[in-house]
C-alpha positions as CSV (number, residue, x, y, z in Angstrom):
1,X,29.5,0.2,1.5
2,X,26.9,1.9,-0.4
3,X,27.3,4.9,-2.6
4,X,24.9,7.9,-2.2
5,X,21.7,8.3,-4.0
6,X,19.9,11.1,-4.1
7,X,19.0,12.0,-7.3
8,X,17.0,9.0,-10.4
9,X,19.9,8.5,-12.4
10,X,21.5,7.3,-9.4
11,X,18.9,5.4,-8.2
12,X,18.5,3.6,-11.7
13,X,22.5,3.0,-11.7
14,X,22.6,1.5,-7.9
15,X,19.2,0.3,-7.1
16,X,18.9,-2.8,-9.3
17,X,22.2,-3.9,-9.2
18,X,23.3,-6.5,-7.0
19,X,27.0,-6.5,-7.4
20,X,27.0,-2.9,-5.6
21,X,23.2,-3.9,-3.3
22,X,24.6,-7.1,-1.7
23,X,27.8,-6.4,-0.4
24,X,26.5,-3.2,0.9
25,X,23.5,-5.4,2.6
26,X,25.8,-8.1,3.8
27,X,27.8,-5.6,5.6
28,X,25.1,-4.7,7.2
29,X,23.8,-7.7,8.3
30,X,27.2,-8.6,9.9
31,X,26.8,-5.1,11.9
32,X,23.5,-6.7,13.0
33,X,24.8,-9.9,14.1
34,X,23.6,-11.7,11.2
35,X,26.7,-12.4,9.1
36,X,26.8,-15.3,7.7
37,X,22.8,-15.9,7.4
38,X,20.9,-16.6,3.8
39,X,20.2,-13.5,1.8
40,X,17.6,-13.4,-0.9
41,X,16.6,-10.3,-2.4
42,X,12.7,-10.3,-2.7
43,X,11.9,-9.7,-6.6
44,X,8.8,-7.0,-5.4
45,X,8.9,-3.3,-4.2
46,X,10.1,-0.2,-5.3
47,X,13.7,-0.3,-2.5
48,X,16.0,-3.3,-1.6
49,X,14.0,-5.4,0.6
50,X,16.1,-9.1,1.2
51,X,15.1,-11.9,3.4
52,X,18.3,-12.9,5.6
53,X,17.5,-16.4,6.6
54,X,14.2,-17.6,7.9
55,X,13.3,-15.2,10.5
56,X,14.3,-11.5,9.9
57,X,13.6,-9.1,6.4
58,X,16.2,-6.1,6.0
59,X,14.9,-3.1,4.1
60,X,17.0,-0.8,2.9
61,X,15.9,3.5,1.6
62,X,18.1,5.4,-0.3
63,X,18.7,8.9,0.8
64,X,16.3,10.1,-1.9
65,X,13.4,8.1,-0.2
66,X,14.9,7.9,3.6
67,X,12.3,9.7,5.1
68,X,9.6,6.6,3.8
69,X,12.1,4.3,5.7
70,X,11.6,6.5,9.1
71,X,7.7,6.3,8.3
72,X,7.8,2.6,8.0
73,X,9.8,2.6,11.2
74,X,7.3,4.6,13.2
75,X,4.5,2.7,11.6
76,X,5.6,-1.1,12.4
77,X,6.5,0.1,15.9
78,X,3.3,1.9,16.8
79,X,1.5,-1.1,14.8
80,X,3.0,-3.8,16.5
81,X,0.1,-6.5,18.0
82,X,-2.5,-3.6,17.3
83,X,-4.2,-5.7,14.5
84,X,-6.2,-9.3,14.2
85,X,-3.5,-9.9,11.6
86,X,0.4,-9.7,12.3
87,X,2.6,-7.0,10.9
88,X,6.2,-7.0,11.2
89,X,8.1,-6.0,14.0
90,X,11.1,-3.7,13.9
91,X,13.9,-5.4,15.6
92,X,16.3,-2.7,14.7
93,X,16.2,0.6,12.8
94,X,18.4,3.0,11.9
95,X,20.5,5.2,9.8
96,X,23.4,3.7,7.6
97,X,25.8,4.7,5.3
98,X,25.6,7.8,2.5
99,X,22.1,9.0,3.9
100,X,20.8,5.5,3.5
101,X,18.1,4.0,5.7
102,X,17.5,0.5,7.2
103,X,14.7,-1.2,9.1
104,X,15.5,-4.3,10.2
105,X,11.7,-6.4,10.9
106,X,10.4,-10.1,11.9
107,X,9.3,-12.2,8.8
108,X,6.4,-13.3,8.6
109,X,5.2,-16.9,7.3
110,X,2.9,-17.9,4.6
111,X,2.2,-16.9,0.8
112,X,1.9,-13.4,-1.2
113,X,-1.2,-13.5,-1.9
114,X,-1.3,-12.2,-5.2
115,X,0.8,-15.0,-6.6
116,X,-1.6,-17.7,-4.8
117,X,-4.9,-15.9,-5.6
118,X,-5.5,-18.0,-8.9
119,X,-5.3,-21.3,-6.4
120,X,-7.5,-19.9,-3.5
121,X,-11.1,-22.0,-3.9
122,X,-14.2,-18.9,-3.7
123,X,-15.3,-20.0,0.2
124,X,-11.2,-18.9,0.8
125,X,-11.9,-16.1,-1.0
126,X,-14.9,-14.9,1.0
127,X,-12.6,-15.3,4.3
128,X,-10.0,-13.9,3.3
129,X,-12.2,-10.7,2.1
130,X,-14.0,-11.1,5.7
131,X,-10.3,-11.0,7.1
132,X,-9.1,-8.1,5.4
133,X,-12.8,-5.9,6.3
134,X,-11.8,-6.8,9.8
135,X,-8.5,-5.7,9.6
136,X,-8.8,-2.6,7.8
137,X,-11.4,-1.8,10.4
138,X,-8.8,-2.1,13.4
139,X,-6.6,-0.2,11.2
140,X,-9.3,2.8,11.0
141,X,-10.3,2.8,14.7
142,X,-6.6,3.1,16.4
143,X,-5.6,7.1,17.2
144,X,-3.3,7.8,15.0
145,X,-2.0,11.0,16.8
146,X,1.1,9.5,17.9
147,X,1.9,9.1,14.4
148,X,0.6,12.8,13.4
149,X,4.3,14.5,12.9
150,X,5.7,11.0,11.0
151,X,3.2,11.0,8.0
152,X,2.0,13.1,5.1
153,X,-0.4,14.8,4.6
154,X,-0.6,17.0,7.7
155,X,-3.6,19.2,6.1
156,X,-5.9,16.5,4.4
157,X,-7.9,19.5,3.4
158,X,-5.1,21.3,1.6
159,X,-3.6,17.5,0.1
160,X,-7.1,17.0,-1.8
161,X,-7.6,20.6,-3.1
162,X,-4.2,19.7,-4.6
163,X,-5.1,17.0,-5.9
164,X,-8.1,18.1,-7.1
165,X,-6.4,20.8,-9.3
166,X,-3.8,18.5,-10.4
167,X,-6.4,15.9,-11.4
168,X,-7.1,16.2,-15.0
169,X,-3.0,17.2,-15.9
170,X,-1.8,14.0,-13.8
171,X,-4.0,10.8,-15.8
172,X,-3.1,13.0,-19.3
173,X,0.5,12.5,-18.6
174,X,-0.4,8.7,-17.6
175,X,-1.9,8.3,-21.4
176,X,-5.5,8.9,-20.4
177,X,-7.4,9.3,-23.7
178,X,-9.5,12.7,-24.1
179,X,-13.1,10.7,-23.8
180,X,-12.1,10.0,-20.2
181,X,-10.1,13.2,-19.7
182,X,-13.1,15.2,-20.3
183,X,-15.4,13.4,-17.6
184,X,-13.0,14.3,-14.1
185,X,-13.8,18.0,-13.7
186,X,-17.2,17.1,-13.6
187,X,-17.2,14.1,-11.8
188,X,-15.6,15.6,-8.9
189,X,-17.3,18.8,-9.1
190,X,-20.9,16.8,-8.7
191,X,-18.8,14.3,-5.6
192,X,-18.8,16.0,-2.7
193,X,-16.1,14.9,0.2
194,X,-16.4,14.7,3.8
195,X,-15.6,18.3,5.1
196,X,-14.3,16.7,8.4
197,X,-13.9,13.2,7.8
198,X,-12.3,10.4,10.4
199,X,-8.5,11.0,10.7
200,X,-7.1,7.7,10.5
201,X,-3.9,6.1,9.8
202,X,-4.4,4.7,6.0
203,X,-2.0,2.2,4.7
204,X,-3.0,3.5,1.3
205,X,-1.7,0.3,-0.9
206,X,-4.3,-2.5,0.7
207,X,-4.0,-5.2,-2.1
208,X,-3.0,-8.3,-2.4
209,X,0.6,-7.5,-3.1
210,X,1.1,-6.2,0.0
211,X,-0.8,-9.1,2.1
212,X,0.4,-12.8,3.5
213,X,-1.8,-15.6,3.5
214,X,-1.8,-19.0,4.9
215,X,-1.9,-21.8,2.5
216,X,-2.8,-24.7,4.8
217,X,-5.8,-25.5,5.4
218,X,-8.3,-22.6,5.6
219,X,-7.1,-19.9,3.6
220,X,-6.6,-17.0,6.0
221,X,-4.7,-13.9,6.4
222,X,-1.4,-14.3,8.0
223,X,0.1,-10.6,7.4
224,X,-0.4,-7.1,6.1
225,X,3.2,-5.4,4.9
226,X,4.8,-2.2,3.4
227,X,3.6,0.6,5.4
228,X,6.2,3.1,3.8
229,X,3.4,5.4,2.0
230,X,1.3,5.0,5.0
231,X,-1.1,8.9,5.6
232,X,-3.3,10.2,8.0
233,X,-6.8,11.1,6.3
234,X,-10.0,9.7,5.3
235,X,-11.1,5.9,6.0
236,X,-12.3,5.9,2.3
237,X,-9.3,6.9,0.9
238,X,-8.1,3.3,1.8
239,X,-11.0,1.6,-0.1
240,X,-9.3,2.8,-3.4
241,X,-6.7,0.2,-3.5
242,X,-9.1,-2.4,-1.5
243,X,-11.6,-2.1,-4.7
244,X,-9.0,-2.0,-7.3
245,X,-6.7,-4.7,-6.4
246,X,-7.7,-7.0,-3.7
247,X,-11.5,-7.3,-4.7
248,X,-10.9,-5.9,-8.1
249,X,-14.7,-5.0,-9.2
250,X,-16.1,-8.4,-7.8
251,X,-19.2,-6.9,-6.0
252,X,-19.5,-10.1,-3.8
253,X,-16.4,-9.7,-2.1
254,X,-16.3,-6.3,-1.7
255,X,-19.7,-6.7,-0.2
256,X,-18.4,-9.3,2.4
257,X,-15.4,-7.3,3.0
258,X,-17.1,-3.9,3.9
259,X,-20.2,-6.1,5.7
260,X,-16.6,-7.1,7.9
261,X,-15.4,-3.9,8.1
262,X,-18.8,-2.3,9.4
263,X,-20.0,0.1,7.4
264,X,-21.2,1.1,3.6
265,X,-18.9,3.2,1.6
266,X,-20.9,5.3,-1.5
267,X,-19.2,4.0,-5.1
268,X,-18.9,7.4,-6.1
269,X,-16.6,9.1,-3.3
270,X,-14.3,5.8,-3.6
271,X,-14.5,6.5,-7.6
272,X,-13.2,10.5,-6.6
273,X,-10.4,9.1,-4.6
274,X,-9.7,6.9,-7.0
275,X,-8.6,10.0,-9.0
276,X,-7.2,12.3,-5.8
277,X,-5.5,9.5,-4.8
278,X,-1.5,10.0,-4.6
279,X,-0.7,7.0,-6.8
280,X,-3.7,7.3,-9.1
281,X,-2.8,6.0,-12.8
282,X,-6.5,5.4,-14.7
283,X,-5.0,4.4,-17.9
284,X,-3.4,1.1,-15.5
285,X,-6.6,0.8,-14.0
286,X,-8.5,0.5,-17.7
287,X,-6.0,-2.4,-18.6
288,X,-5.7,-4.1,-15.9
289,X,-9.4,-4.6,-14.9
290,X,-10.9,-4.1,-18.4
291,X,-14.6,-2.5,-17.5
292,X,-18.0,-2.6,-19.6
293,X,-18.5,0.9,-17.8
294,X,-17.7,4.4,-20.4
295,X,-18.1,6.7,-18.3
296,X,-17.0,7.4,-14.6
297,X,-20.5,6.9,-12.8
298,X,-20.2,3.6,-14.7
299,X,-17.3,3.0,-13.3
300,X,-18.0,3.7,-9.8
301,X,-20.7,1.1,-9.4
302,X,-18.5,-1.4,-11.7
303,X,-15.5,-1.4,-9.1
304,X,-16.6,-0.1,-6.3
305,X,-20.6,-1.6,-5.8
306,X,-21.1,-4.6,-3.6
307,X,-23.8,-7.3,-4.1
């Protein structure tokens, strides 16, 4: 059985630790007619998420995030064969124990592809880039109405002008020095956004964390994962993550990507939602990708231009 949590002290007490997670997951599993299988919990992602033998992944939510496990649910099911590229499908779903969540989904085969990036020759690359434009593009295009009482926002207008106000505050409690700080209310005052953009449903964490690739051969994309902070809202807004973390600023293969997905997107309205964005952390950004670029029209062509 699992205990409750709903608040983070619980979560950090519970969460990690596998002496209270396993049983609790085993139990489950023999509810589910899998007792007895191979469990390995999965080192990535923010819930329990454990492989139980070769063919089925269980992921668990805690009351405090059960409604992201009912999103994920809704998501995978409506998502199911909709893509060129497999996602999982929900095999069973449901509430647990102690508010807790599951989703039960098909595994799918091949290799993270953040771990085998370093090892993927650039002609891979450049397919897999073409693979993910195409993707994201079938993503963008399927009427997400169905999905329209499941997933945030609800007002995309209202969600941005909250963002917008909260911009500045959010990346100085992130560490964001002053030089930096000072640029944003500017910046966003001089982008302007889509009044009425595209409603689409946005997985809003494209990268290559989050995407399966096969190693055999021709490197190609063999899955897309982790639709728990999947929105409805602007096509762009999934760029963010596309330009930070599965191109990260190479202007080659974001240009083969977006030639894939069909159409340009301007550097500086990916650079806004860069900061609007729900998960928006600059300071990360700055380390991790390490731009020439001082100022945020610098950065804007630096991650988000394509050659």
């Amino acid at each position: 059985m699992l205990p409750p949590v709903e608040t983070d002290e619980q979560w950090d007490a519970v969460v990690p630790d596998e002496s209270v997670m396993r049983p609790g997951a085993e139990a489950l599993c023999a509810r589910l007619g899998l007792g007895g299988r191979p469990l390995t919990r999965f080192a990535e992602g923010s819930v329990p998420v454990y492989a139980v033998g070769e063919e089925h992944v269980l992921k668990l939510f805690p009351a405090a995030s059960a409604g992201d496990g009912l999103a994920e649910q809704r998501v995978l099911t409506f998502l199911e064969g909709a893509l060129p590229i497999p996602t999982p499908a929900v095999r069973a779903a449901g509430e647990y124990v102690n508010g807790w969540r599951y989703v039960l989904m098909s595994r799918l085969h091949g290799e993270g592809l953040a771990p085998a990036w370093p090892r993927i020759p650039r002609a891979g690359r450049e397919r897999i880039a073409r693979d993910c434009g195409e993707a994201l593009a079938a993503l963008h295009s399927l009427d997400a109405a169905p999905l329209a009482g499941a997933l945030a926002p609800g007002d995309w207008p209202a969600f941005l002008a909250r963002q917008r106000a909260g911009a500045v505050d959010r990346q100085r409690e992130r560490g964001l020095p002053a030089a930096w700080l000072e640029q944003i209310p500017g910046f966003l005052a001089a982008t302007p956004l889509p009044t009425a953009p595209q409603r689409s449903l946005l997985h809003t964490e494209f990268m290559r964390e989050h995407l399966i690739a096969d190693p055999t051969g021709h490197w190609r994309l063999t899955g897309l994962i982790d639709f728990e902070p999947a929105m409805i809202g602007d096509p762009a807004y999934d760029l963010v993550a596309v330009g930070l973390f599965t191109t990260r600023a190479d202007p080659q293969l974001l240009g083969q990507l977006l030639t894939a997905y069909g159409r340009p997107f301007e550097p500086r309205l990916l650079m806004a939602y860069t900061l609007l964005h729900v998960y928006s952390n600059l300071p990360w950004y700055l380390r991790e990708l390490r731009p020439s670029a001082r100022t945020l029209d610098g950065l804007a062509e630096e991650w988000f231009g394509v050659a």
